[in-house]
NUSEDO-534753 format. One line per 3 residues: their letters; for each residue x, y, z of N, C-alpha, C. Coordinates in pm, 1 decimal. Example, Ala and Ser with C-alpha at 12.3 -4.5 7.8 and 13.67 -1.06 7.14 Angstrom:
AS) 1319.0,-569.0,780.0,1230.0,-450.0,780.0,1320.0,-330.0,780.0 | 1285.0,-225.0,708.0,1367.0,-106.0,714.0,1290.0,3.0,787.0
***
This chain:
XXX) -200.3,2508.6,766.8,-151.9,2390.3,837.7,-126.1,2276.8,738.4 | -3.4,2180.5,764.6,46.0,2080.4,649.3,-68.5,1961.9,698.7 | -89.4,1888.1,598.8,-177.1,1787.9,567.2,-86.0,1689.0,626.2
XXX) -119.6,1544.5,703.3,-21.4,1483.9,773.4,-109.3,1305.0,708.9 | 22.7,1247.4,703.5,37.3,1136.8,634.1,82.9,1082.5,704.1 | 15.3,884.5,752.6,98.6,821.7,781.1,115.0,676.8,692.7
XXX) 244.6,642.2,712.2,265.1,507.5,641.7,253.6,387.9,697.9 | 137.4,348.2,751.1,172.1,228.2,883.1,229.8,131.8,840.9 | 279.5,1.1,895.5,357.2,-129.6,864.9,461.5,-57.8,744.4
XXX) 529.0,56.8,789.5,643.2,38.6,650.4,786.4,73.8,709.5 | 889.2,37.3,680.2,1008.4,57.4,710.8,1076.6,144.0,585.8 | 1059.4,132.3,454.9,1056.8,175.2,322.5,1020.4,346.0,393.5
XXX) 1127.2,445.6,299.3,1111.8,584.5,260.8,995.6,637.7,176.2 | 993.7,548.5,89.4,933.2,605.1,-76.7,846.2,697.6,-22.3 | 718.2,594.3,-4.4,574.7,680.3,-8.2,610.2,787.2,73.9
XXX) 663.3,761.6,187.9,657.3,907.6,259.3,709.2,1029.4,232.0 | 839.5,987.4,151.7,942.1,1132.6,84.4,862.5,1182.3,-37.5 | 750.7,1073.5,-111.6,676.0,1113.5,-198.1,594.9,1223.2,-174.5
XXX) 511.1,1186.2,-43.6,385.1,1303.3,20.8,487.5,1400.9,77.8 | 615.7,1403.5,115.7,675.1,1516.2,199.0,712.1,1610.4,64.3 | 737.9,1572.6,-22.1,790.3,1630.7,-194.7,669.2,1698.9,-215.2
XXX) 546.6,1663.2,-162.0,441.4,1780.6,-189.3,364.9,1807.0,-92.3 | 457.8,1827.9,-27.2,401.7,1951.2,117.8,341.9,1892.1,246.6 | 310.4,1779.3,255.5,303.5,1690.1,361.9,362.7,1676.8,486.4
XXX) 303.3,1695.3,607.6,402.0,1617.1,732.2,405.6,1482.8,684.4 | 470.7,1390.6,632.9,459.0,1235.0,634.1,571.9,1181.6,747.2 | 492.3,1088.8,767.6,570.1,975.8,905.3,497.6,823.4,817.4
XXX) 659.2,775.0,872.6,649.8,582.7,895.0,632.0,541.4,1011.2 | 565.8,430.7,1040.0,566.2,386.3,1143.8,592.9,227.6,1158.1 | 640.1,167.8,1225.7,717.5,-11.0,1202.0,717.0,-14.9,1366.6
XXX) 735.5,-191.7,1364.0,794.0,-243.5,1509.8,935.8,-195.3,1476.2 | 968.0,-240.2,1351.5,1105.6,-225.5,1346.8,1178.0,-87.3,1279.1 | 1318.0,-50.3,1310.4,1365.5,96.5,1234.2,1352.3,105.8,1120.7
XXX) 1374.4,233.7,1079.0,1336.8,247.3,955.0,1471.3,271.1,862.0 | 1432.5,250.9,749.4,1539.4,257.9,627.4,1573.5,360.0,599.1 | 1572.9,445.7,657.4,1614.4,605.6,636.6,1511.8,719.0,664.6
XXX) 1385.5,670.2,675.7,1307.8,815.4,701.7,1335.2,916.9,816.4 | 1364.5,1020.7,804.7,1318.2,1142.0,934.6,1249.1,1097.9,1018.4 | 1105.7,1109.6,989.1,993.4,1111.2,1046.9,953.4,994.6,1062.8
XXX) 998.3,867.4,1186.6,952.1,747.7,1219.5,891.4,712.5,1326.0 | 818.5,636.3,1375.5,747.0,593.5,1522.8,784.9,495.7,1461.4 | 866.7,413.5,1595.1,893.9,288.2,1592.7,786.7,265.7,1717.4
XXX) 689.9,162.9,1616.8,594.9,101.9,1751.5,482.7,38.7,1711.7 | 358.7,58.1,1731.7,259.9,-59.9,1702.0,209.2,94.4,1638.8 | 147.0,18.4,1541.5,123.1,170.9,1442.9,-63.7,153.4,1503.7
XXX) -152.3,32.9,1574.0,-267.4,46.0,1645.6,-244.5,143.9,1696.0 | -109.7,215.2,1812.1,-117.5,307.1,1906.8,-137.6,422.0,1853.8 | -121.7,470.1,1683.9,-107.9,584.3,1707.4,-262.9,630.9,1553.2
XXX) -331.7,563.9,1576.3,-443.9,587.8,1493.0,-514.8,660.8,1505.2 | -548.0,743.5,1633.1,-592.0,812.2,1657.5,-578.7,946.5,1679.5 | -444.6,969.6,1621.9,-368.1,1122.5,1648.8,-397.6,1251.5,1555.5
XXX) -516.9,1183.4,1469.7,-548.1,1273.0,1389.5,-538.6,1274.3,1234.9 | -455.4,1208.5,1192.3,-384.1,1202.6,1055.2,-521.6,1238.3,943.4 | -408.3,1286.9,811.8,-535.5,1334.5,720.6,-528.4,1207.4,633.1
XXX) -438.8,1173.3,598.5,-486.2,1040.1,527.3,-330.0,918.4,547.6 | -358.9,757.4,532.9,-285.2,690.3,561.2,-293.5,567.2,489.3 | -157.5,555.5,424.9,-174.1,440.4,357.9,-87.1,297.4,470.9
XXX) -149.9,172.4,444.9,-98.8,64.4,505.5,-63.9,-43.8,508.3 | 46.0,-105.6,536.9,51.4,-253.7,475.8,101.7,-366.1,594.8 | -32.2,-421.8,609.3,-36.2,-521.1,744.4,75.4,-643.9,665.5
XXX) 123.7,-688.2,770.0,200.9,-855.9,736.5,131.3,-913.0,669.1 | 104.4,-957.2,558.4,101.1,-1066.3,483.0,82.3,-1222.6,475.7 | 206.2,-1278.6,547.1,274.5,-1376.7,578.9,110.9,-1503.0,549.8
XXX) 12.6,-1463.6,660.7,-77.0,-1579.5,696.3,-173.1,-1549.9,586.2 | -233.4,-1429.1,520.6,-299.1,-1406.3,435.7,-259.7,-1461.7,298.1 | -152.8,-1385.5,208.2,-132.8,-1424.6,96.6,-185.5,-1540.1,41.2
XXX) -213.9,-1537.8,-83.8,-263.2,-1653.9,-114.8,-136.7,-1713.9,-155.8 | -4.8,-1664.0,-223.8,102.8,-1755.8,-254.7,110.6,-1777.9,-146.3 | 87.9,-1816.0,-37.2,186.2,-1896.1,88.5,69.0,-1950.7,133.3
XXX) -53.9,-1996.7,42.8,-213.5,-2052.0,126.0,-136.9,-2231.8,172.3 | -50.7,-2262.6,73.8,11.0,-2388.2,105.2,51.4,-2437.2,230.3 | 147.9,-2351.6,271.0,181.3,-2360.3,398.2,124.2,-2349.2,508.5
XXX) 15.8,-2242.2,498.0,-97.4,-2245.9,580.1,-172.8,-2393.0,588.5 | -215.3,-2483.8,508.2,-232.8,-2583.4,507.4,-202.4,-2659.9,570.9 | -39.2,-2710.3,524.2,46.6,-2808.0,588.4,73.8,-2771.4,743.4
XXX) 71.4,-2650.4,741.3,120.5,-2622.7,910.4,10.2,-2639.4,954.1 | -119.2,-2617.6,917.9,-208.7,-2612.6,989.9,-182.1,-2481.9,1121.7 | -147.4,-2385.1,1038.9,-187.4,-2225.5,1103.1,-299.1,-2151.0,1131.5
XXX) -367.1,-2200.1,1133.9,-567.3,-2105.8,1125.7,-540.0,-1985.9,1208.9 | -485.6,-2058.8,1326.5,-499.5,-1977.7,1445.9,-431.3,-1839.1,1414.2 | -269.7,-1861.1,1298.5,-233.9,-1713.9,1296.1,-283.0,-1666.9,1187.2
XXX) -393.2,-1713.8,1066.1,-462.3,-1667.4,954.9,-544.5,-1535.8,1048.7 | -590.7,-1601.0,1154.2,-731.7,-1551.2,1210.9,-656.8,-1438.5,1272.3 | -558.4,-1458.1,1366.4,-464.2,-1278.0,1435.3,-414.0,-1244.0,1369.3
XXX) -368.7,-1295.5,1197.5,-315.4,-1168.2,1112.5,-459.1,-1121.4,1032.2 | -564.7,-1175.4,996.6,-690.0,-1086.3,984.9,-742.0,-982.3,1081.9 | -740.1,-1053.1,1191.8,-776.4,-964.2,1274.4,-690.0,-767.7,1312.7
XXX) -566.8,-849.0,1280.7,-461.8,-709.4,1269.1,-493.6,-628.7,1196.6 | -507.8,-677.4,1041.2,-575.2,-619.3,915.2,-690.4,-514.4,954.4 | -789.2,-576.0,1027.9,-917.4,-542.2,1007.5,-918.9,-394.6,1126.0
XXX) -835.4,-437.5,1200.6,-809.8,-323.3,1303.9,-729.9,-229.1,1226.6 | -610.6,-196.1,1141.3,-579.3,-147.8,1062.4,-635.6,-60.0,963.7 | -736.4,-137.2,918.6,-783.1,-131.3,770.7,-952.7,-41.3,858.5
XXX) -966.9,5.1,1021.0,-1063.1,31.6,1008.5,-1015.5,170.6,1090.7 | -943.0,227.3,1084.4,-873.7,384.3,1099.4,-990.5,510.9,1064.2 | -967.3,568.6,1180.7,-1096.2,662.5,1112.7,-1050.7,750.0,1091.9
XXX) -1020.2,784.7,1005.2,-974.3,851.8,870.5,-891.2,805.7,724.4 | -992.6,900.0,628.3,-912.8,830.1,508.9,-767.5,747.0,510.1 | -831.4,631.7,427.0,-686.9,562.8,459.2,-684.8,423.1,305.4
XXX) -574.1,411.0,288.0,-579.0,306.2,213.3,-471.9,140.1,281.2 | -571.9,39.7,279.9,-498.7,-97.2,276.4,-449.6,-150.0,153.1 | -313.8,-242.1,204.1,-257.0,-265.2,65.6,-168.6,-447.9,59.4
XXX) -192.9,-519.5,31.9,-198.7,-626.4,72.2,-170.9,-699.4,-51.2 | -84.3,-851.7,-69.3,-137.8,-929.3,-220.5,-267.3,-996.0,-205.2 | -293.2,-997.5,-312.9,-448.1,-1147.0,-322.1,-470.5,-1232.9,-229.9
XXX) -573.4,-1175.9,-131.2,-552.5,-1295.0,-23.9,-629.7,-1403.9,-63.6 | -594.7,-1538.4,25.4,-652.7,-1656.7,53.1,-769.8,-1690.7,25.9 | -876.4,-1796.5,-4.5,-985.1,-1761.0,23.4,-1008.8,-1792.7,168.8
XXX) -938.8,-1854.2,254.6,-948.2,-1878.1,403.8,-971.8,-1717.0,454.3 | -871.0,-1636.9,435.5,-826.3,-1528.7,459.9,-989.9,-1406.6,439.1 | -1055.2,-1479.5,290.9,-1130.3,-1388.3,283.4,-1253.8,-1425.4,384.9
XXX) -1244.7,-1501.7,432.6,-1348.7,-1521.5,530.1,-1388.2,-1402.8,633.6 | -1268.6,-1335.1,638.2,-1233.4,-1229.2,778.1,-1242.4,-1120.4,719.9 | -1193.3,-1102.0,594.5,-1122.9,-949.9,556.5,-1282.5,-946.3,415.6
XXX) -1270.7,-779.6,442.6,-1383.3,-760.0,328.9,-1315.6,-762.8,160.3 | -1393.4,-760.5,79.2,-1319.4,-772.7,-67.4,-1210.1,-653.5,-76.4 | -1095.8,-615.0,-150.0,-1052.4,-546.2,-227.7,-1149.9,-432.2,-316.4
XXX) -1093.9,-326.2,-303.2,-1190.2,-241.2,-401.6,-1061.7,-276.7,-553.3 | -975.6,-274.4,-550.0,-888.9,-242.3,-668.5,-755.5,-307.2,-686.9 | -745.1,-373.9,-784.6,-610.6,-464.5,-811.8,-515.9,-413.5,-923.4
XXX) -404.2,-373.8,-841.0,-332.2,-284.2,-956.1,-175.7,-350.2,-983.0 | -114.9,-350.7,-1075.0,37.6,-372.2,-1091.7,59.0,-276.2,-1115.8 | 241.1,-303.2,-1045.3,383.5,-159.8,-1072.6,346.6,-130.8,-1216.7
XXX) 342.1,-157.2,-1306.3,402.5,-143.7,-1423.8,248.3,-60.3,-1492.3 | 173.3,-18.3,-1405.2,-15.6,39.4,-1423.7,98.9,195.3,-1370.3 | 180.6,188.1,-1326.3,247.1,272.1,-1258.1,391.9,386.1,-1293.3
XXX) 448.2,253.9,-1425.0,578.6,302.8,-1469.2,688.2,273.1,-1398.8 | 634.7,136.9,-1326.6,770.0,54.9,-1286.3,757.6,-100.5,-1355.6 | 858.6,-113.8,-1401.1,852.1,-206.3,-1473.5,888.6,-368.1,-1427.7
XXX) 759.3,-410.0,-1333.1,769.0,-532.6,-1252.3,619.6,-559.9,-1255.0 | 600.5,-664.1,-1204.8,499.7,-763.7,-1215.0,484.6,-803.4,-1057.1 | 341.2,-774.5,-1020.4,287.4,-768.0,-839.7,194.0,-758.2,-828.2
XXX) 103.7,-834.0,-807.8,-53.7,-807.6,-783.9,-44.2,-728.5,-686.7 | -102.6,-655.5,-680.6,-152.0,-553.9,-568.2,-256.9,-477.1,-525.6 | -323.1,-522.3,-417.4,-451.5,-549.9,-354.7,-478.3,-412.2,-307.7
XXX) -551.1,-308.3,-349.1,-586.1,-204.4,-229.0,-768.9,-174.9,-195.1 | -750.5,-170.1,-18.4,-877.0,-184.2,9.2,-904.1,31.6,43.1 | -977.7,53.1,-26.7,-1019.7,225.7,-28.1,-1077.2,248.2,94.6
XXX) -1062.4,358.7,152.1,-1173.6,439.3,261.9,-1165.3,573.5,265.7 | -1259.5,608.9,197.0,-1271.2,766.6,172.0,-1215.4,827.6,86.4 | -1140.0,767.3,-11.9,-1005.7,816.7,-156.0,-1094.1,740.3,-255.4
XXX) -1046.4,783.9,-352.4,-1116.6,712.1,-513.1,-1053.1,602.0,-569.1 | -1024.0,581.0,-644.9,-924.3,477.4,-689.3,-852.2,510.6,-785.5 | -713.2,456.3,-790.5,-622.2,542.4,-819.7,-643.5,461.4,-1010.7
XXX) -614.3,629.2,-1123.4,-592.7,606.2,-1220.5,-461.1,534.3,-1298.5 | -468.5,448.2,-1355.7,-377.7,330.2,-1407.6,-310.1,427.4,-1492.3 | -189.8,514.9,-1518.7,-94.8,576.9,-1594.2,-53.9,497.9,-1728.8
XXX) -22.2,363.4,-1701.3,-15.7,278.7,-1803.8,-135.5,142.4,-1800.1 | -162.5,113.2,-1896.7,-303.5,10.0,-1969.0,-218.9,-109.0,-2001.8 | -157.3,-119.2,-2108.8,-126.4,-166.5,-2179.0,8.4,-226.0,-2118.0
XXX) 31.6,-399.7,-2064.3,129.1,-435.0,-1995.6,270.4,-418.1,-2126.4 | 388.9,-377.0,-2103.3,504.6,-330.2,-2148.3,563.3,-471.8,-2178.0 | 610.6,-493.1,-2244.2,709.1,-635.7,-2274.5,831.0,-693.5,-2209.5
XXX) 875.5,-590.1,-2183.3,984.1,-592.0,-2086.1,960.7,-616.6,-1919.2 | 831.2,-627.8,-1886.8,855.0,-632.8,-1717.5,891.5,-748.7,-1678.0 | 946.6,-705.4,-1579.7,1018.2,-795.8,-1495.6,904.2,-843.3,-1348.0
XXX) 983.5,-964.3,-1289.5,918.8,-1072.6,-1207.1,1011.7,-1086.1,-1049.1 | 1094.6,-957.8,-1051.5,1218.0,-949.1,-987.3,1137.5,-991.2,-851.5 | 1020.7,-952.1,-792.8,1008.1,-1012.2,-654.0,976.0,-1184.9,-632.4
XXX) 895.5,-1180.7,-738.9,894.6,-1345.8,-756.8,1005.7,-1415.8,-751.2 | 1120.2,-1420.3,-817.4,1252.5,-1421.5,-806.0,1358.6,-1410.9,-672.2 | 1286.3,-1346.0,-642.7,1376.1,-1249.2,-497.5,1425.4,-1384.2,-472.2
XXX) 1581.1,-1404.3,-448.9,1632.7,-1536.7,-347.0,1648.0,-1559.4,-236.4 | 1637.9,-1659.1,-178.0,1627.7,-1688.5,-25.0,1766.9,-1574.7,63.8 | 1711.1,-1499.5,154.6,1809.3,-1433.4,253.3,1744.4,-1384.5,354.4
XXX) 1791.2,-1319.5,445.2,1727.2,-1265.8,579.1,1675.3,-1141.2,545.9 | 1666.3,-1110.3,435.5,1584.0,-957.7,354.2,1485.1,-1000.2,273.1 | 1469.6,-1165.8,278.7,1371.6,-1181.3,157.2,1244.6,-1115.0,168.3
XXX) 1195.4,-1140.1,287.4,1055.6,-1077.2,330.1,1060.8,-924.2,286.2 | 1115.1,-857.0,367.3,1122.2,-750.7,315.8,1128.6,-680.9,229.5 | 1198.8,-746.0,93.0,1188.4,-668.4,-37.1,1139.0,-733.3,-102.4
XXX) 1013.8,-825.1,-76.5,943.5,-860.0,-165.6,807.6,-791.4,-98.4 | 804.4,-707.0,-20.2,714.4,-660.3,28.2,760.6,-495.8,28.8 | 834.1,-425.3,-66.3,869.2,-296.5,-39.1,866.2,-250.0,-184.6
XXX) 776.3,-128.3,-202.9,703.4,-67.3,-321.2,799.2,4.3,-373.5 | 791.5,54.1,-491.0,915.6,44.1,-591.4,845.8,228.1,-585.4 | 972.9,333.6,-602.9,986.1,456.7,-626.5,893.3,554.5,-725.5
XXX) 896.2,462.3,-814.2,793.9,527.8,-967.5,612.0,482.2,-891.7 | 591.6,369.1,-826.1,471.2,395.3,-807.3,430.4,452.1,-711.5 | 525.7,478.0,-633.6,476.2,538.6,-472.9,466.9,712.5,-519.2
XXX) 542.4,781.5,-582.7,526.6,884.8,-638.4,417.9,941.9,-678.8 | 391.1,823.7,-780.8,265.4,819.3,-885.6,120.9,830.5,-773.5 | 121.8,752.5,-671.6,18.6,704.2,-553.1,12.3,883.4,-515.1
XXX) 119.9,917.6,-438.6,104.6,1040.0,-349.0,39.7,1190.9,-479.7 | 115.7,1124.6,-576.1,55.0,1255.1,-674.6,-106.4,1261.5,-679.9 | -154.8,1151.1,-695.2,-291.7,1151.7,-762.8,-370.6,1158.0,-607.8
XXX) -333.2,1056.6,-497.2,-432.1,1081.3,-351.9,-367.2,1268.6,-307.5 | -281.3,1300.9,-346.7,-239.2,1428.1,-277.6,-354.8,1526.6,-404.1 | -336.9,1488.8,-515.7,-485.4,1591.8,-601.7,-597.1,1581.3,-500.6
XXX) -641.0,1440.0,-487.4,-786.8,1419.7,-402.4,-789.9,1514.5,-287.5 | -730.9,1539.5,-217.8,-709.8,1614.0,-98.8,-721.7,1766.8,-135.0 | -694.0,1790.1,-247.6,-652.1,1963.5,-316.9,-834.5,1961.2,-368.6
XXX) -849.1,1886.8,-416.6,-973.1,1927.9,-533.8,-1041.0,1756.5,-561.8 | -1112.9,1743.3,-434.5,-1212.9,1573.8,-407.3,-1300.8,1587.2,-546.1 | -1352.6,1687.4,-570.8,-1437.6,1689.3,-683.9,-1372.5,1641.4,-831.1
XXX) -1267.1,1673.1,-874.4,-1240.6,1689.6,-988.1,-1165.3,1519.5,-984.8 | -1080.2,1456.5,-863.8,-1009.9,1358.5,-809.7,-1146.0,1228.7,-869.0 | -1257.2,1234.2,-821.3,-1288.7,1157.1,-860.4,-1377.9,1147.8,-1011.7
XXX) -1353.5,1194.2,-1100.8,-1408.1,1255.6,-1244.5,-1235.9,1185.4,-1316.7 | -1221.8,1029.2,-1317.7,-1146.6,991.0,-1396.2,-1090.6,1043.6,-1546.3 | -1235.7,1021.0,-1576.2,-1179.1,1173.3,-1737.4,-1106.0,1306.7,-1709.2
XXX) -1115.6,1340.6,-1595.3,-1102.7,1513.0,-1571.8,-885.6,1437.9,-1547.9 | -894.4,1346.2,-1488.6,-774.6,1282.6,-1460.8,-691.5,1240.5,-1562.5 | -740.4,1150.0,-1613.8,-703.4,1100.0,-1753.9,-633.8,1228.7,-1839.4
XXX) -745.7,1351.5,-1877.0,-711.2,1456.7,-1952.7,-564.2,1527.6,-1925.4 | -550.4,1530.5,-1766.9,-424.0,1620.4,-1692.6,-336.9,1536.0,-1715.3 | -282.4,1390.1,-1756.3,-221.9,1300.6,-1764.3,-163.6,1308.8,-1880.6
XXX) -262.2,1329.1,-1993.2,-200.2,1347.6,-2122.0,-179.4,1475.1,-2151.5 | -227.7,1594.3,-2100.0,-158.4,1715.9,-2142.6,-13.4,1679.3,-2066.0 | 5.5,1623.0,-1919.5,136.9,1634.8,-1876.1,208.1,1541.6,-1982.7
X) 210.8,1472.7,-2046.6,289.6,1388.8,-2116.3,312.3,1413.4,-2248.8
***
């Protein structure tokens, strides 16, 4: 029987064509359609948490959390939607089954609600060559090995950048090809062989014979 993956809050292909490239049922799930995947539930991805899935990665809205936008939270005096986009999170982020949250650096308002981060990684830890804090909270997976150490000279800031349009949100919130790959390779080992998945050296070693 295929191992089944879901992508909650994503409209983005990557991760999922990543886990389907190695043998996976993978599905997206969004309020809104998706950017090309097969396999989509358009709907409240709460409804479908319970269907069994073997493992799921997720990425709640942002918007009230982030700490780049803690400003606005301020001036608007938003609490009220800090507190229902934590709360979304936390319902999200508490899936019973393996699953990973994935979020930027939140707030410290924000952290009031939400538990710490296990692991802060950039694209370019990945072999994409951009610059993104990126927040993931673990449940039941290890933490994923950094491919590259050593930040590259050349990365780019392209989401920081991103210019004002009716896509801004969106592609400053949509994971780049080389790391989503990289993600499904190493959580799809964990799933094959949990023992060896979390023995970083045993990881590290398969990394440099592949290279």
């Amino acid at each position: 029987m295929k191992k089944t993956f879901i992508n909650g809050c994503a409209t983005s292909p990557y991760l999922a064509q990543a886990f389907d490239a190695l043998g996976w049922s993978a599905w997206t799930c969004d309020l809104k359609p998706s950017e090309g995947w097969k396999n989509h539930i358009q709907g409240d991805i709460l409804d479908v948490l319970g269907l069994g899935w073997t493992f799921g990665v997720f990425h709640p809205d942002c918007q009230y959390l982030a700490n780049s936008g803690v400003r606005w939270r301020l001036e608007r005096n938003e609490w009220a939607e800090v507190e229902n986009a934590a709360r979304f999170f936390n319902e999200v982020d508490g899936a019973p089954f393996p699953h990973v949250t994935e979020n930027p650096i939140p707030h410290r308002y924000a952290r009031q609600y939400i538990r710490k981060y296990d692991q802060l990684i950039q694209p370019w830890n990945f072999g994409a060559l951009e610059s993104k804090a990126i927040c993931l909270w673990l449940t039941g997976v290890p933490d994923l090995v950094k491919t590259v150490k050593v930040k590259p000279d050349n990365v780019r800031q392209s989401v920081w950048k991103e210019p004002p349009s009716v896509n801004r949100r969106a592609n400053r919130s949509r994971n780049f090809p080389e790391v989503c790959m990289e993600w499904a390779r190493q959580w799809n080992d964990y799933f094959i062989a949990p023992e060896k998945s979390h023995d970083h050296n045993f990881i590290e070693q398969q990394l440099r014979l592949e290279l």
